[in-house]
C-alpha positions in Angstrom: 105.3 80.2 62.1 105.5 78.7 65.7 107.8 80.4 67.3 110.5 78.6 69.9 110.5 79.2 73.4 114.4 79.9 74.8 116.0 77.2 76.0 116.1 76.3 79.9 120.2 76.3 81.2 121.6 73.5 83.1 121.5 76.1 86.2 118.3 77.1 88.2 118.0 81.4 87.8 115.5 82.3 90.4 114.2 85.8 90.0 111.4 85.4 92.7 110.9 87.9 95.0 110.4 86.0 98.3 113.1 76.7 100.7 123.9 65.2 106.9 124.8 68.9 107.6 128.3 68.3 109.5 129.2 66.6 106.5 128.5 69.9 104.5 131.5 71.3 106.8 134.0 68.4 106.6 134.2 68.5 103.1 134.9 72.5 102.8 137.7 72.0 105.8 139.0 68.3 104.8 138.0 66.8 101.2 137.1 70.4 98.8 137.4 68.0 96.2 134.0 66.4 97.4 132.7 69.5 97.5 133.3 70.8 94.0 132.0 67.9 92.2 128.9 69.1 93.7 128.6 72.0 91.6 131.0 74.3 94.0 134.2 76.2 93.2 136.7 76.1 95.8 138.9 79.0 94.7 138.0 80.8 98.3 137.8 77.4 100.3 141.9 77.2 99.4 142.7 79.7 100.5 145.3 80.3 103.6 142.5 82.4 105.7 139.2 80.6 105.1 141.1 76.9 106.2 142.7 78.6 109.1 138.7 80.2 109.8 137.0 76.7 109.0 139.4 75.2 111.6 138.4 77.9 114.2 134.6 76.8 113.0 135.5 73.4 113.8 136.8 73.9 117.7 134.3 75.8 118.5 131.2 73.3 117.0 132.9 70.3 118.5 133.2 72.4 122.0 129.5 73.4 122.1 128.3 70.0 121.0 129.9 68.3 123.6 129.6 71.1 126.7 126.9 72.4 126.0 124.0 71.4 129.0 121.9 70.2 127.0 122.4 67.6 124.7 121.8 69.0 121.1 121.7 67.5 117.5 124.5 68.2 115.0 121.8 69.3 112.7 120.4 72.0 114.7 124.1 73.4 115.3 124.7 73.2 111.8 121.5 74.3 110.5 121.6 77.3 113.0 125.7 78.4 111.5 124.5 77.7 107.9 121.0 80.2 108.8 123.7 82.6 110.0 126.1 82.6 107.5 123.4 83.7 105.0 121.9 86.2 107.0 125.7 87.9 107.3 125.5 89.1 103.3 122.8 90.9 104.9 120.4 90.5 101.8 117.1 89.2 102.1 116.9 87.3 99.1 120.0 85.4 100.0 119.0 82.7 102.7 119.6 78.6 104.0 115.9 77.2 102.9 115.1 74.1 105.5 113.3 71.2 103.6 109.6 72.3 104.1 111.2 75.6 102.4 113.2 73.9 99.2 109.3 71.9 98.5 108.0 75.2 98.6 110.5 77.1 96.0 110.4 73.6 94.0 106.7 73.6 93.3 107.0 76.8 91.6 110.7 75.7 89.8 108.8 73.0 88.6 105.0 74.1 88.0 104.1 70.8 89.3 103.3 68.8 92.4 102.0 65.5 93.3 98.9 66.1 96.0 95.3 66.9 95.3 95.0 70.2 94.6 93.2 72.3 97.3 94.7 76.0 98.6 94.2 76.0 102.5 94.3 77.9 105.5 94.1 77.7 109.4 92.5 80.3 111.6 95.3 81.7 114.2 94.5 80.0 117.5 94.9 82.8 119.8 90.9 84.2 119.4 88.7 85.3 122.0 86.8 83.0 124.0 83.5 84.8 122.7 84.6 84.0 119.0 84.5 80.3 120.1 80.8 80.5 121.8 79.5 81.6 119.1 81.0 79.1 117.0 82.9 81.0 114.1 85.9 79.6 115.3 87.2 76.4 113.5 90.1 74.5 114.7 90.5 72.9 111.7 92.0 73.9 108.5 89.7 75.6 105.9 90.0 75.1 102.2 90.1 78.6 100.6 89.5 77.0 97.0 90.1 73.5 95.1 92.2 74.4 91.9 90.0 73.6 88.5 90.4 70.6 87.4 92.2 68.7 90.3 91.1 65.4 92.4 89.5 67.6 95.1 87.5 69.6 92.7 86.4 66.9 90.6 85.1 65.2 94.0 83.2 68.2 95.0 85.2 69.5 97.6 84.2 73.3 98.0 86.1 76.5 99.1 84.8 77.4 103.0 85.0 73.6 103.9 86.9 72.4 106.9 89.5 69.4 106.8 88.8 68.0 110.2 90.7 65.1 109.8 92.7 63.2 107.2 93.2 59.1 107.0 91.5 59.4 110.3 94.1 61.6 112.1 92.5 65.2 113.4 93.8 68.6 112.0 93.3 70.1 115.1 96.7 69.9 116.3 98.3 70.0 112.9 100.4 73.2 111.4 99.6 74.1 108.1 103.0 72.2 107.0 101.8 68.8 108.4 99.0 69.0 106.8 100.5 69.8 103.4 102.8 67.1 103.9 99.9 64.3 104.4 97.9 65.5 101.5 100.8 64.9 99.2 102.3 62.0 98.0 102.8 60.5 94.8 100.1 60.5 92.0 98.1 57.2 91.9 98.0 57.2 95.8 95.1 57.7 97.6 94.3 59.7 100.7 90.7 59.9 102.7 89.9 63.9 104.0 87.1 64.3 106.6 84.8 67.2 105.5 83.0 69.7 107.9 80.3 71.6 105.7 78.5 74.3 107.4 77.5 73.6 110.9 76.9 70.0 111.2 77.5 68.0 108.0 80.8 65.8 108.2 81.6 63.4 105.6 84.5 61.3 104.2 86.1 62.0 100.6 89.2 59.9 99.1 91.0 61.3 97.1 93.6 59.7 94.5 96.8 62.2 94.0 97.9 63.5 90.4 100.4 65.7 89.3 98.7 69.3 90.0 99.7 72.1 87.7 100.7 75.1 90.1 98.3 78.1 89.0 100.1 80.6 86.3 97.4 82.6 85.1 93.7 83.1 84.8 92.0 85.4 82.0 88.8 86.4 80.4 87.5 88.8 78.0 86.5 92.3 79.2 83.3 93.7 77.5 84.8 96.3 74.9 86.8 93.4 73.3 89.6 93.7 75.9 91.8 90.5 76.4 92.5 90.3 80.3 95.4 87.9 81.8 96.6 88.1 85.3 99.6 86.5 85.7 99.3 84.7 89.2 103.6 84.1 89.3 106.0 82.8 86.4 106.7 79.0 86.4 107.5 76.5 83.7 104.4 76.8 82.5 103.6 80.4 82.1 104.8 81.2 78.8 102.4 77.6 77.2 99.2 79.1 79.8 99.8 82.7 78.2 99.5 81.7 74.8 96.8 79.7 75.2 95.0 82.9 76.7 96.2 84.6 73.4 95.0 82.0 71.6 91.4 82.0 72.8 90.9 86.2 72.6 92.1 85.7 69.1 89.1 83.3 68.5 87.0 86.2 70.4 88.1 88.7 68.1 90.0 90.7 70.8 91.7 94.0 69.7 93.4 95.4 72.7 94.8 93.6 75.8 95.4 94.1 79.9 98.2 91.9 81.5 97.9 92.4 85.5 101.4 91.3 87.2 99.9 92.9 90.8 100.7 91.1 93.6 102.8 88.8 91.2 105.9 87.8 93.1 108.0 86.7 90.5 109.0 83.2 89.8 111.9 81.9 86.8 114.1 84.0 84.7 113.7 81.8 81.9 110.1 81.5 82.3 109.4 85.5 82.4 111.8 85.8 79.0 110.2 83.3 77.5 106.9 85.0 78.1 108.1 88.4 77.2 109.1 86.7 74.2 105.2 86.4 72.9 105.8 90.6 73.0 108.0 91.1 71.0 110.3 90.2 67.7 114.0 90.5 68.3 115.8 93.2 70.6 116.9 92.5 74.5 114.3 91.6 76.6 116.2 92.3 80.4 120.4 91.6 80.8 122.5 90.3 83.8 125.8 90.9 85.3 128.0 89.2 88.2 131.1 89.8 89.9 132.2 86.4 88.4 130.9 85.7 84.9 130.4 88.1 82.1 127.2 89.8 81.3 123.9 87.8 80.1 121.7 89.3 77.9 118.2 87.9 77.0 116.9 88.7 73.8 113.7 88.0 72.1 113.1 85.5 68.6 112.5 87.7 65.5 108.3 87.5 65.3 106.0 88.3 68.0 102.8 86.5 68.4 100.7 89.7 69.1 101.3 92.5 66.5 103.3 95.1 67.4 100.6 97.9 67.1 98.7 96.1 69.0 97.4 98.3 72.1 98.6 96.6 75.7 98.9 98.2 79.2 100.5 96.3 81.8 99.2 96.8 85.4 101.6 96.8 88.6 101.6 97.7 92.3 104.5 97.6 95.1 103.7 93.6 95.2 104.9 93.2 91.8 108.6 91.8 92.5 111.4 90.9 90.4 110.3 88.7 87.4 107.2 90.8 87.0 109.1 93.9 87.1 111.7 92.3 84.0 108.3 91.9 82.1 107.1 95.5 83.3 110.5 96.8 82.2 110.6 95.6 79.1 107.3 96.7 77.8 108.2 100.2 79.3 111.8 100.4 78.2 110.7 99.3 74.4 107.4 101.4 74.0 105.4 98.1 74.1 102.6 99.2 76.6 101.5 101.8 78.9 102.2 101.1 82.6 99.4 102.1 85.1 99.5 101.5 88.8 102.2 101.8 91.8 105.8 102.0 91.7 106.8 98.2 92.0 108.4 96.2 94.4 112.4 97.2 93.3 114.1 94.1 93.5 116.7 93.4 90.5 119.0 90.5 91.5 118.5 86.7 90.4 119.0 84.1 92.6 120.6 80.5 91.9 119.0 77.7 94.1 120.9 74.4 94.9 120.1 71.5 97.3 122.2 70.1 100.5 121.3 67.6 101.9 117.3 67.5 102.4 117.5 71.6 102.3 119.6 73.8 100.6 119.7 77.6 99.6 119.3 80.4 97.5 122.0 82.6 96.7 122.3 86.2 94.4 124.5 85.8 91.9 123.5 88.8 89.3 121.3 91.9 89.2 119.7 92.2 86.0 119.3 95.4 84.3 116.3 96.7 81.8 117.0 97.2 78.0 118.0 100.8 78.7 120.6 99.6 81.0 118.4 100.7 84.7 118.4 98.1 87.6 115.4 99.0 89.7 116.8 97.0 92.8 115.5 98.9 95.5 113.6 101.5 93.0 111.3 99.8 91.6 109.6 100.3 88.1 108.0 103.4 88.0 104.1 103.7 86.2 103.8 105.6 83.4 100.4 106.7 85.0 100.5 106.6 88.8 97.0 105.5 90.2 96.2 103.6 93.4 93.3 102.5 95.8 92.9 105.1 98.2 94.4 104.7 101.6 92.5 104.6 104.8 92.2 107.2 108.0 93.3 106.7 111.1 89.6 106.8 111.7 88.9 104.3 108.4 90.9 101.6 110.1 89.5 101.8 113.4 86.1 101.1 111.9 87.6 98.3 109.6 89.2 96.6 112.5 85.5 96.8 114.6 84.4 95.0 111.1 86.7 92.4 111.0 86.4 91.7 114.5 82.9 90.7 114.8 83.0 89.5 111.6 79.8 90.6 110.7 80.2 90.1 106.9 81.2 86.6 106.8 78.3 86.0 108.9 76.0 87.6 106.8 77.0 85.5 103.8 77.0 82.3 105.8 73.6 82.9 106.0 72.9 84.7 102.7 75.0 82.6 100.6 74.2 84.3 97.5 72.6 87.4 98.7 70.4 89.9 96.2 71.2 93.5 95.6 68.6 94.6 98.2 69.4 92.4 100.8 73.0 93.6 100.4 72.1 97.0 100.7 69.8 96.1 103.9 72.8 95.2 105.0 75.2 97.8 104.4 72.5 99.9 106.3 72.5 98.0 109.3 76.5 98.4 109.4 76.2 102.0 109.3 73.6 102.4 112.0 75.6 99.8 114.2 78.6 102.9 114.0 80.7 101.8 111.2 82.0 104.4 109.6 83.8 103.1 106.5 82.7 104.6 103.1 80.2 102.5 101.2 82.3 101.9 98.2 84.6 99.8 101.3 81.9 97.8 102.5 80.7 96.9 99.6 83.5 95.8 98.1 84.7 94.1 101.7 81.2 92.2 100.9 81.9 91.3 97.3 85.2 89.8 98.4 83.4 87.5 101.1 81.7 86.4 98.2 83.9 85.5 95.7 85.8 83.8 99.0 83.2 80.9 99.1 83.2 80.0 95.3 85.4 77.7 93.7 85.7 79.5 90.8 85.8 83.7 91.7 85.6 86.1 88.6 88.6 86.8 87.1 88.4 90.8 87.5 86.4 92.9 89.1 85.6 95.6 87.0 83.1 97.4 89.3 85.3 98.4 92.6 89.3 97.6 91.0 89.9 101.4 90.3 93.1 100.7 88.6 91.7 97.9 86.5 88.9 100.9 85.6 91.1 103.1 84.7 92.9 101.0 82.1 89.4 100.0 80.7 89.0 103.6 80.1 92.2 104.4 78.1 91.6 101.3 75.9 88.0 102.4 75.2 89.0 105.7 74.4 
């Protein structure tokens, strides 16, 4: 029977771990009326104390924007005394979000963008002048990989490629939000990007815009027939993207399964129930309380769509953050799968977002608590089998900085673009002669990263240096 995903609420829950201002303040101080059609209560904003402090807000505004030595925009005063006022609750996941910051939290509240699909990057500007003579230094912005199945990978765009200019304006001068901001736009439109491959080959691709799908999760099948799915963050989408992946390890006879939330940030309540949901049949799945509503709780449709004896282990580290810790909790609280890895981030609150103007702001409105009634805020959710990559020596990181200095490995796979095994250990040779003094094992693996870096499509796991990903191998095996 197909089972229902939970409805969405009128309201936006954000459980992510990390987007005509004077008129914002007239309305609390003159018209609260205004104000709470907007969505806002005004039970504080009536209040004898906070009319006689928006007054005092007032003077001194008006005072600084007109005495002040410098002329300066209403916006900026306001912006800056909005930033402020968030930062008082002195918690870091309350905060004002300027516009660039709103299309930022909105590409993962919807799962979808307009634009062409490429991740990029641009080197920090401050290098030596010996990195620029000899010539690794681009002052462009790189792609770091076209996402399958968008305009830029269908026209053959390729991770390690410069943007040098786009519609005929250079990059060189542009911030990585400029640059975002000209590459998007609405589907059907066109835009032209000026390609720099490898030293000397420079070219012109248009591209037309679509709607691009912001990456959930990737998956494959481990030999062994282990199901693997690493969920990238939780969006809209997640729960549809998951059972897909469930989906095609059923048609591969699958009999176990890995779910990796490391380095998952988080993402929508609703979206990380509605996943947890494919987990399990019936029982709570992750509550909420708030100083000024009564407790939530999220609960599960009767019917899973994987078997409850079905064998899972879930895989976290200290960058798994808030929604990935509800899913992490869950299967821990309720027996459903073995947790191996690092303690996880620890943060339990939810966050509601809402626009002003072109901005607006994320606020923390409930903590949500695990079906036996923990919050981890600030605790995290502890493995049930502790396991992590071994940290470095002083001495280790000295060497690893001398690496990534000279950056001798990307080098080396510049000009050994898909390098044998022999070459490779040529290579690691030369490194140690030249003094550093990093174990193999890092080298390698610093190597097989490189890579992966220059392909569009990296593996999905990598099962010969992830020691944590090993281990769960293991236990499934055994």
């Amino acid at each position: 029977m197909e089972e229902k995903p939970h409805s969405s609420k009128n309201r936006f829950l954000w459980a992510g771990s990390s987007v005509a201002a004077l008129a914002l303040i007239l309305f609390l101080a003159l018209t609260p009326a205004l104000f709470s059609q907007a969505g806002f209560t005004q039970s504080e904003e009536s209040d004898t104390e906070s009319q006689r402090l928006l007054t005092l807000f007032q003077q001194v505004y008006y005072f600084v924007k007109n005495n002040y030595v410098d002329e300066v925009e209403a916006s900026t005063l306001i912006e800056g005394a909005l930033t402020g006022m968030f930062e008082s609750l002195d918690d870091p996941h309350s905060a004002y979000l300027t516009k660039e910051e709103m299309r930022d939290l909105q590409d993962t509240t919807t799962g979808r963008f307009g634009g062409v699909g490429l991740y990029i990057s641009k080197q920090n500007p401050d290098l030596s002048d010996e990195a620029e003579e000899e010539g690794y230094y681009r002052p462009y912005v790189e792609v770091v990989s076209p996402i399958e199945g968008t305009p830029a990978y269908r026209a053959g765009v390729h991770a390690g490629d410069y943007i040098t200019a786009i519609n005929g304006e250079s990059t060189e001068d542009l911030n990585i939000d400029e640059v975002v901001k000209r590459l998007r736009g609405a589907p059907g439109s066109t835009v032209t990007v000026t390609i720099l491959r490898g030293e000397d080959l420079v070219f012109d691709v248009e591209l037309e815009r679509a709607m691009v799908e912001v990456p959930t999760e990737r998956h494959a099948m481990i030999p062994g027939g282990i199901g693997y799915i690493r969920i990238i963050q939780f969006t809209p989408y997640t729960r549809e993207r998951v059972r897909d992946a469930l989906e095609d390890f059923q048609k591969k006879s699958y009999d176990s399964l890995i779910i990796d939330l490391r380095q998952n940030p988080g993402g929508l309540l609703t979206s990380v129930v509605d996943t947890a949901d494919l987990f399990f049949s019936g029982g709570e799945i992750v509550s909420t309380k708030s100083r000024v509503s009564k407790p939530e709780s999220f609960t599960a449709n009767p019917g899973s769509f994987v078997p409850s004896s079905f064998p899972i282990i879930v895989l976290i580290d200290k960058g798994s953050a808030s929604a990935s810790e509800i899913l992490a909790g869950a299967m821990k609280d309720r027996d459903r799968a073995l947790l191996i890895g690092e303690t996880s981030y620890g943060k339990g609150s939810v966050q509601q977002v809402r626009s002003i103007g072109q901005g607006g702001f994320r606020l923390t409105m409930s903590r949500y608590y695990t079906p036996s009634g923990d919050t981890i805020d600030k605790v995290g959710v502890t493995p049930d089998v502790k396991i992590k990559e071994p940290e470095m020596t002083e001495e280790d990181m000295e060497s690893y900085q001398e690496l990534i200095s000279s950056r001798a490995i990307p080098k080396f796979i510049d000009e050994n673009p898909d390098p044998s095994q022999s070459r490779i250990d040529r290579f690691v040779s030369s490194l140690q002669k030249d003094g550093i003094e990093l174990k193999e094992r890092i080298i390698r693996r610093l190597i097989r990263n490189e890579i992966n870096r220059t392909k569009d499509d990296p593996p999905v796991y990598d099962l010969e240096y992830d020691l944590i990903l090993q281990e769960a191998v293991e236990r499934l095996q055994s």
